[in-house]
MARRO-971868 format. One record per residue (C-alpha): residue number from 1; x, y, z. Coordinates in pm, whole numbers, plus 50000, padded with zeros to 5 digits. Layout:
BEGIN
{atom NUM, {X, Y, Z}}
...
REM end
This chain:
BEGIN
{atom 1, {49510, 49300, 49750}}
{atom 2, {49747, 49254, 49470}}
{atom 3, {49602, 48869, 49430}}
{atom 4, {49256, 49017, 49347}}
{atom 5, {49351, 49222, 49133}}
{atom 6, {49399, 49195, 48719}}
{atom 7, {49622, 49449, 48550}}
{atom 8, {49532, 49685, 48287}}
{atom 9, {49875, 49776, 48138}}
{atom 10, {50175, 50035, 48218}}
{atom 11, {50084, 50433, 48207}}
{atom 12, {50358, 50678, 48228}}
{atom 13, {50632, 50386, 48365}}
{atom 14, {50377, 50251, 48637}}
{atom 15, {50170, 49979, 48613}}
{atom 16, {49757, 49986, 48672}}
{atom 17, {49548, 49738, 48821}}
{atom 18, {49218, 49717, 48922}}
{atom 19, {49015, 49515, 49190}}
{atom 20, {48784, 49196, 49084}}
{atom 21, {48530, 49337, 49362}}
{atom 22, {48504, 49708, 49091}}
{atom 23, {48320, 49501, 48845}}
{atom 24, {48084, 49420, 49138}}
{atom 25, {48052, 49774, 49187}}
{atom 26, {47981, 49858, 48785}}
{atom 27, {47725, 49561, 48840}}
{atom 28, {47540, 49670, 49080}}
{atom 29, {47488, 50007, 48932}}
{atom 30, {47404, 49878, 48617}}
{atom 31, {47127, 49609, 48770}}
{atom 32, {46966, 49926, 48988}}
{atom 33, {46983, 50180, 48697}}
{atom 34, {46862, 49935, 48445}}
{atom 35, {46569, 49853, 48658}}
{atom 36, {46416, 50191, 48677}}
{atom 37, {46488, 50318, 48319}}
{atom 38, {46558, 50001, 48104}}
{atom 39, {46912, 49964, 47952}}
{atom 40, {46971, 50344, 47836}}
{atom 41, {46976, 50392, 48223}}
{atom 42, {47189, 50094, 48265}}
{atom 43, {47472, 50179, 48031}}
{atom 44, {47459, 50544, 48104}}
{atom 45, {47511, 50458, 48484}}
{atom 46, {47851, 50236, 48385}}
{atom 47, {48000, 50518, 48158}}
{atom 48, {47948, 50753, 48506}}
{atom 49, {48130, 50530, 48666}}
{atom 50, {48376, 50465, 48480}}
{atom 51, {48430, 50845, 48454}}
{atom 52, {48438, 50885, 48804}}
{atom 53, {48723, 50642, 48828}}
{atom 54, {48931, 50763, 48541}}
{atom 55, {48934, 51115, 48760}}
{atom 56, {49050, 50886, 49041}}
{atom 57, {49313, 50733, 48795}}
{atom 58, {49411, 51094, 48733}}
{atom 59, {49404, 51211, 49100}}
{atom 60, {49648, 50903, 49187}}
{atom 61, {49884, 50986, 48923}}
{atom 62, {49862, 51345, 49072}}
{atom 63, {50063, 51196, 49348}}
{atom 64, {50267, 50951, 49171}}
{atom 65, {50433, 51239, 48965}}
{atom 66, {50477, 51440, 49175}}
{atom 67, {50651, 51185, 49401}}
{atom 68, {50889, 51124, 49055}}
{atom 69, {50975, 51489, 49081}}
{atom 70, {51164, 51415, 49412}}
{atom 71, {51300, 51108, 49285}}
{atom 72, {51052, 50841, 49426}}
{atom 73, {50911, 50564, 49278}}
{atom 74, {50557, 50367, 49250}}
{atom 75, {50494, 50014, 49234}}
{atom 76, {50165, 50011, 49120}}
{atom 77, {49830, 50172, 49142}}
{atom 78, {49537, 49982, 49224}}
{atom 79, {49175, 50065, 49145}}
{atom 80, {48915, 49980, 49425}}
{atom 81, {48538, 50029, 49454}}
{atom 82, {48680, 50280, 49747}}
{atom 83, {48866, 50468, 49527}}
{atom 84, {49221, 50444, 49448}}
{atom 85, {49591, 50327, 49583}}
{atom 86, {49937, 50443, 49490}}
{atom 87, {50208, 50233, 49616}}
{atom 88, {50478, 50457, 49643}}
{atom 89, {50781, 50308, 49757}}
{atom 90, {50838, 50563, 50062}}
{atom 91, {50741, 50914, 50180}}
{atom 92, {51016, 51153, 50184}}
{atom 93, {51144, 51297, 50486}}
{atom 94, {51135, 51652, 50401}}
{atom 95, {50777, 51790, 50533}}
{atom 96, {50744, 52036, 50193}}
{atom 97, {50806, 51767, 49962}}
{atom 98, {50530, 51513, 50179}}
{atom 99, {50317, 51881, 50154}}
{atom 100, {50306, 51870, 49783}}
{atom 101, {50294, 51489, 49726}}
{atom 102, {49943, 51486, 49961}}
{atom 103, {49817, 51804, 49795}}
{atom 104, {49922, 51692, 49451}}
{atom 105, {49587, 51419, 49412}}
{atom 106, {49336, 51701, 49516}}
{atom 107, {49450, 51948, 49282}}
{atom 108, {49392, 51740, 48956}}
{atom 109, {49030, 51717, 49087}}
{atom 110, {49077, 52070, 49110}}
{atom 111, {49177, 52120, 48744}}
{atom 112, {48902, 51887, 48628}}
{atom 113, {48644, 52053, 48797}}
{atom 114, {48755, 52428, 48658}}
{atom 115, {48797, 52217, 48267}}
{atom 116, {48411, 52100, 48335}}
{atom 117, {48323, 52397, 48445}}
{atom 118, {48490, 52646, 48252}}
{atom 119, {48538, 52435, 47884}}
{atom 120, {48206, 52178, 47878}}
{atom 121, {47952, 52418, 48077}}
{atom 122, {47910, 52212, 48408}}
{atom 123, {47668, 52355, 48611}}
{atom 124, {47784, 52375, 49005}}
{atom 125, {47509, 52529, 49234}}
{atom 126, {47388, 52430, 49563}}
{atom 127, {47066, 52261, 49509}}
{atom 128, {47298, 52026, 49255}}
{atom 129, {47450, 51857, 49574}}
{atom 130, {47169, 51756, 49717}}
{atom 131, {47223, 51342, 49652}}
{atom 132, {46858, 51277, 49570}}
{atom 133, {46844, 51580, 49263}}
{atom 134, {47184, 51392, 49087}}
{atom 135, {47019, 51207, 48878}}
{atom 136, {46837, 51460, 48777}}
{atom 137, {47087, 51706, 48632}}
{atom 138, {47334, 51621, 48294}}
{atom 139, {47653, 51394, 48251}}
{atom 140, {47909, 51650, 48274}}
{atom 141, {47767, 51892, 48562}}
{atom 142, {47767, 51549, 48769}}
{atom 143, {48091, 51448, 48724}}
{atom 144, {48226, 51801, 48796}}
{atom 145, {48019, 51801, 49181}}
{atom 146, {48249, 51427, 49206}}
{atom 147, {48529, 51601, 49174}}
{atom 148, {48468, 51887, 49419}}
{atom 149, {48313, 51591, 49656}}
{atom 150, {48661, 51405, 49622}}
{atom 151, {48834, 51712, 49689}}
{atom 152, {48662, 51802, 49989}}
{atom 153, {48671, 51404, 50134}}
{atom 154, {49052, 51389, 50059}}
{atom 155, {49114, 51662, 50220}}
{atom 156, {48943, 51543, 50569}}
{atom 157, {49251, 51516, 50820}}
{atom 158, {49153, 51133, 50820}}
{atom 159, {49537, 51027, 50805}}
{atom 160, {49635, 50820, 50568}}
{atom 161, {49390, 51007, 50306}}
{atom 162, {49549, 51307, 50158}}
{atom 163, {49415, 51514, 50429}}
{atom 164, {49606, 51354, 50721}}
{atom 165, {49905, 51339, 50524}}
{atom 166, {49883, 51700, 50479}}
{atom 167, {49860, 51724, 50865}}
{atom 168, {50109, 51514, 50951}}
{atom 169, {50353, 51694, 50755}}
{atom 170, {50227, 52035, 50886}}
{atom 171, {50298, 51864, 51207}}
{atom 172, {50670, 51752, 51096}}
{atom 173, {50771, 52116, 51048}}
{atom 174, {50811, 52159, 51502}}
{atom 175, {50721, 51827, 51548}}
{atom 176, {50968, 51463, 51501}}
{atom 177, {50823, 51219, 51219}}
{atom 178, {50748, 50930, 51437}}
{atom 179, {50494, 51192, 51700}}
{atom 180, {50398, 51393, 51425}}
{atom 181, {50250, 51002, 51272}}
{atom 182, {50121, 50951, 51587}}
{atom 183, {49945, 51250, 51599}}
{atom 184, {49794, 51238, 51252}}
{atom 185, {49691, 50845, 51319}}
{atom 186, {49477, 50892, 51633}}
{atom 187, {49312, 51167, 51463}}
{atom 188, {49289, 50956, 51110}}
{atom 189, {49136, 50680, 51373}}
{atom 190, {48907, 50891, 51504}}
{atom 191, {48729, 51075, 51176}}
{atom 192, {48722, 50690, 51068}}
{atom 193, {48532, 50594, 51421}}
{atom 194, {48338, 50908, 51291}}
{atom 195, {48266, 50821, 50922}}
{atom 196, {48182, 50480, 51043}}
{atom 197, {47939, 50579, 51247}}
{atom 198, {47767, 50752, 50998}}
{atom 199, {47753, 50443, 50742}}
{atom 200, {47520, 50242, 51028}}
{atom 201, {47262, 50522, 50932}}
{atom 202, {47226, 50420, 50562}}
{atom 203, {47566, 50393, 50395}}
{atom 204, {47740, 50073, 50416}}
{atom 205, {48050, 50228, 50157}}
{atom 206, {48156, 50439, 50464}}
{atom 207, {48213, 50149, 50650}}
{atom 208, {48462, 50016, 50464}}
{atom 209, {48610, 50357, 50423}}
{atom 210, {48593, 50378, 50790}}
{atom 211, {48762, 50025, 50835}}
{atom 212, {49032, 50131, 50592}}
{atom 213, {49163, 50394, 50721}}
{atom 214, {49188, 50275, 51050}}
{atom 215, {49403, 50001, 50924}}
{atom 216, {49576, 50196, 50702}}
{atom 217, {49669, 50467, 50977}}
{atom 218, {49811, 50193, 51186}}
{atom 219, {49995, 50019, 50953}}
{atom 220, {50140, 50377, 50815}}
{atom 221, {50207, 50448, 51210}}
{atom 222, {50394, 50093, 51234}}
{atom 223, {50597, 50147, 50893}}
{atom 224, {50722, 50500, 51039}}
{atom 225, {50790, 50352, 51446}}
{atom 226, {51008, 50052, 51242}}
{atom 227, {51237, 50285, 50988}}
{atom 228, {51272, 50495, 51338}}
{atom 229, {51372, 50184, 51575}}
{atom 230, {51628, 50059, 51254}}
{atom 231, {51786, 50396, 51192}}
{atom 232, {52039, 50319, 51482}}
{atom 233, {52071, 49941, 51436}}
{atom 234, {52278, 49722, 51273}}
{atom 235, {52228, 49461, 51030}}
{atom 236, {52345, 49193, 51270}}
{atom 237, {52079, 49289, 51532}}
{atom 238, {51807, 49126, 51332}}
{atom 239, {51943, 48918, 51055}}
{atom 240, {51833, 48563, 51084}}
{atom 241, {52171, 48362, 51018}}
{atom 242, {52073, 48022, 51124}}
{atom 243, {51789, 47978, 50815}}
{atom 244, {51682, 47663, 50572}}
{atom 245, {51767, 47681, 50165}}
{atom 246, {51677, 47510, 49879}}
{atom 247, {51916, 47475, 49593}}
{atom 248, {51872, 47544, 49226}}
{atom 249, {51801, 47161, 49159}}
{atom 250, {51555, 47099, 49469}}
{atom 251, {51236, 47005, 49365}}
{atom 252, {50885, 47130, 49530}}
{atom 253, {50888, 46783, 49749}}
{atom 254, {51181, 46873, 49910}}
{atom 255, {51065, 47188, 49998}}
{atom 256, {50780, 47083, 50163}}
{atom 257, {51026, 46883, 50391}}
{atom 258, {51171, 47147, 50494}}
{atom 259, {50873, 47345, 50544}}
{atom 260, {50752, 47109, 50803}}
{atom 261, {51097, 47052, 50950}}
{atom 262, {51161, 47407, 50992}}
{atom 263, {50983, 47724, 51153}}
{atom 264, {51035, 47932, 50844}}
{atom 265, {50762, 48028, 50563}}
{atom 266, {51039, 48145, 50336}}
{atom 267, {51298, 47900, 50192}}
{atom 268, {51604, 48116, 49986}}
{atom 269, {51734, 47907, 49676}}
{atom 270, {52055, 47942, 49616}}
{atom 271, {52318, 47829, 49355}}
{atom 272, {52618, 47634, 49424}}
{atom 273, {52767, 47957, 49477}}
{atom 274, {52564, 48104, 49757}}
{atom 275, {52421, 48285, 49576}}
{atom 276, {52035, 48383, 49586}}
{atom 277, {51853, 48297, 49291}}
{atom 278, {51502, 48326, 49445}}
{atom 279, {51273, 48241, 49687}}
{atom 280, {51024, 47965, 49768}}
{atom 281, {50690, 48077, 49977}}
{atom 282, {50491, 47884, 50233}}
{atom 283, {50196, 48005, 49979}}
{atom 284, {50392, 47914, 49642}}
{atom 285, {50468, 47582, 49725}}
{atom 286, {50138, 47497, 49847}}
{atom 287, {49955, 47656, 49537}}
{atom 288, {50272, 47419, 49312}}
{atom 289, {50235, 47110, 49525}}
{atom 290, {49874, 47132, 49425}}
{atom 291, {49873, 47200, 49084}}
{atom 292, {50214, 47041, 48923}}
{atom 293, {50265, 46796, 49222}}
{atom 294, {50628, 46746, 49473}}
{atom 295, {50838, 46716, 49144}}
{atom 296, {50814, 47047, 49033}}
{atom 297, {51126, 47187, 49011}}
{atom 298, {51164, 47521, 49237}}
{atom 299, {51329, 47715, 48961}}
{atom 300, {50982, 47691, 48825}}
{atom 301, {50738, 47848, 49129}}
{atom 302, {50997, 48041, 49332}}
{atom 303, {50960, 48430, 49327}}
{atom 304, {51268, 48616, 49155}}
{atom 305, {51442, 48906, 49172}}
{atom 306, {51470, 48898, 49537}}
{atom 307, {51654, 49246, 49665}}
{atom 308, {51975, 49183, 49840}}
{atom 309, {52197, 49422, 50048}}
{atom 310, {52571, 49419, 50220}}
{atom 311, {52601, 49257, 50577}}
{atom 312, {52761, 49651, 50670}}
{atom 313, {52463, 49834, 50531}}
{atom 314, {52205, 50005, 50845}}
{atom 315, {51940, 49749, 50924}}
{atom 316, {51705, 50110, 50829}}
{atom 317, {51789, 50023, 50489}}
{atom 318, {51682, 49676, 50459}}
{atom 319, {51379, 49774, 50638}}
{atom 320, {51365, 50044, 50356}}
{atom 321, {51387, 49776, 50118}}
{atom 322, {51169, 49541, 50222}}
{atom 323, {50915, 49745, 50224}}
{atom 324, {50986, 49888, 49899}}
{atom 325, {51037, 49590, 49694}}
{atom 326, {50726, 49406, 49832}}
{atom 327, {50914, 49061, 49836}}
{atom 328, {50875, 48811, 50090}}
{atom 329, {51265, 48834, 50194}}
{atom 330, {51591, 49042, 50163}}
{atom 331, {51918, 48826, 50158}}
{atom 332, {52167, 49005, 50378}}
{atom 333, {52484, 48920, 50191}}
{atom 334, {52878, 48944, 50244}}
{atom 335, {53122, 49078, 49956}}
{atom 336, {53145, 48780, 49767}}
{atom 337, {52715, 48793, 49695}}
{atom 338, {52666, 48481, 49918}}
{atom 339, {52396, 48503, 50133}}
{atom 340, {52452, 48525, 50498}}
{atom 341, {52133, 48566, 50687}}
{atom 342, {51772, 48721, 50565}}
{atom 343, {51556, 48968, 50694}}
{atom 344, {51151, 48915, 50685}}
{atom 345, {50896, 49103, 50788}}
{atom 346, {50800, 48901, 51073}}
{atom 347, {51150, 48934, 51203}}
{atom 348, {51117, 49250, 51164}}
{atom 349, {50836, 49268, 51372}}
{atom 350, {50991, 49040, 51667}}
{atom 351, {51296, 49334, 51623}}
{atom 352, {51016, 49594, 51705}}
{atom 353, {50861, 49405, 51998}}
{atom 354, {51191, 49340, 52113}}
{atom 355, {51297, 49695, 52079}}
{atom 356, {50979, 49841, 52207}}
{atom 357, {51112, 49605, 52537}}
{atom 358, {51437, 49719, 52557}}
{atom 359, {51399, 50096, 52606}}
{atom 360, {51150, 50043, 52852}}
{atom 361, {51396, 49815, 53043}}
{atom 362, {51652, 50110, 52935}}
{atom 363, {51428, 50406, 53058}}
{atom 364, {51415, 50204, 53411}}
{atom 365, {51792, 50056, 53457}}
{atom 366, {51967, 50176, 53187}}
{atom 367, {52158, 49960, 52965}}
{atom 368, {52129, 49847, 52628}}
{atom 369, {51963, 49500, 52496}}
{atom 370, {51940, 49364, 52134}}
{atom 371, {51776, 49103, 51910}}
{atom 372, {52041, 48915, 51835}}
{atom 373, {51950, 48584, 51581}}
REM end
């Protein structure tokens, strides 16, 4: 997502971006507006538009300060023709604080709506949602019935929307995190069964809502089963010690040796110290060995600032880590910064398969078994 996807500057410490596919979007609005009223039409579609999605701009950095209240970062947010994203680097534990973070997006629509309403005479009655009279009544009266209409869809228990984060941490309160996910997923799977169901009949955008959030609700449920399987492990149980490197002075030729001498997608580069400098990509060297050819030094392609954490530390926070920085690797290292093994996210996985295995052998014979790499 993040490769299709230009950015439009830092706002309040986090960056935004926006999808290639939104100009599609304006495009398309503009082409059908401009054909049935000429270019007045045209231009006054793309300003609603853009209106709309600065009130999703707002509604995401509903949640993204309100995360910062409880000390929690956000990577980025990213602007879709869906709507928007706002990577924040983890959901807290506590249910309240999950509560307000969910609730937070909704209630900016809320306070737009009631600024429309109360300050620039929007004018909310029933006949005014009825999709085919829209056009039909002014600018501002519109764009307050959005932001009621984003409240109301956010707030569908569709987990991961706002909605089924709301649920699920309803359901944390008697419930543990990883059943109260599981709870809140099936149901988030089901609305989006529901909602895609409904886009066969005329709307294609639910779809691709639909499809979303049933990706989205898995991947949420696998990021909360993975933190839960790694709270009790130990580094060691899924480090990958026996690994390729590059060094500082390798060039993008002798990467791609490796690369087809090895299993691995990620190649660590490393100083004459040990220590990790970077990392070389499957992807990266590739797109390098295409455009500045096998002499390319790796210094010059590799991805930097590449987290690192102490061979003692709980595998849950390398997990934690992973996940947070959005890197390819994590170099497990020992107390002199060298790097000892590295964690990816497909090890990570093969840790969760492997676990997944284990306490089903456990439930059966009892016993403990481990990835050990």
């Amino acid at each position: 997502m993040m490769g299709w996807s230009i950015s439009l500057g830092r706002i309040a410490g986090t960056e935004v971006r926006i999808h290639l596919t939104f100009f599609l979007l304006l495009a398309w609005f503009g082409l059908v507006a401009g054909a049935q009223g000429g270019g007045g039409a045209a231009a006054s579609a793309i300003a609603f538009i853009l209106a709309i999605f600065a009130c999703v701009l707002a509604h995401e950095y509903g949640h993204v300060l309100m995360a910062r209240r409880f000390g929690i970062g956000t990577r980025d947010i990213i602007l879709l023709p869906i709507g928007g994203v706002a990577s924040i680097e983890r959901m807290p534990d506590n249910p309240t604080q999950e509560l307000l973070i969910a609730l937070a997006g909704p209630a900016v629509n809320v306070v737009i709506a009631l600024i429309l309403i109360l300050f620039f005479g929007a004018n909310i009655h029933p006949g005014n949602s009825d999709p085919a009279a829209l056009q039909n009544i002014d600018f501002v009266s519109r764009l307050a019935l959005i932001n009621i209409v984003l409240v109301v869809f956010n707030l569908l228990p569709a987990f991961p929307m706002d909605g089924g984060r709301a649920l699920k941490a309803l359901l944390s309160y008697k419930l543990d995190k990883v059943t109260a996910t599981r709870i809140a997923a099936r149901i988030g799977q089901a609305a989006a069964f529901g909602l895609g169901f409904l886009g066969l009949f005329g709307n294609p955008l639910l779809i691709f809502i639909a499809l979303f959030v049933f990706l989205a609700a898995s991947h949420e449920t696998y990021a909360v089963e993975l933190g839960e399987a790694t709270q009790k492990a130990n580094m060691r149980d899924a480090t990958i010690t026996s690994f390729s490197h590059l060094d500082t002075t390798s060039s993008v030729g002798d990467a791609v040796k490796a690369l087809l001498g090895t299993p691995q997608r990620e190649f660590p580069v490393t100083d004459g110290a040990g220590r990790l400098r970077g990392v070389l990509t499957r992807d990266g060297m590739i797109q390098a060995l295409a455009s500045s050819g096998p002499d390319t030094p790796v210094l010059d392609v590799m991805e930097r600032e590449i987290p690192t954490i102490g061979y003692r530390a709980p595998l849950s926070q390398a997990a934690e880590l992973l996940h947070s920085s959005g890197k390819p690797l994590v170099g497990v290292v020992d107390d002199g910064e060298r790097v000892v093994g590295i964690i990816t996210l497909e090890n990570l996985a093969e840790f969760m398969l492997v676990e997944r295995a284990s306490q089903g052998w456990r439930r059966s014979h009892g016993g403990d078994v481990r990835s050990v790499r």
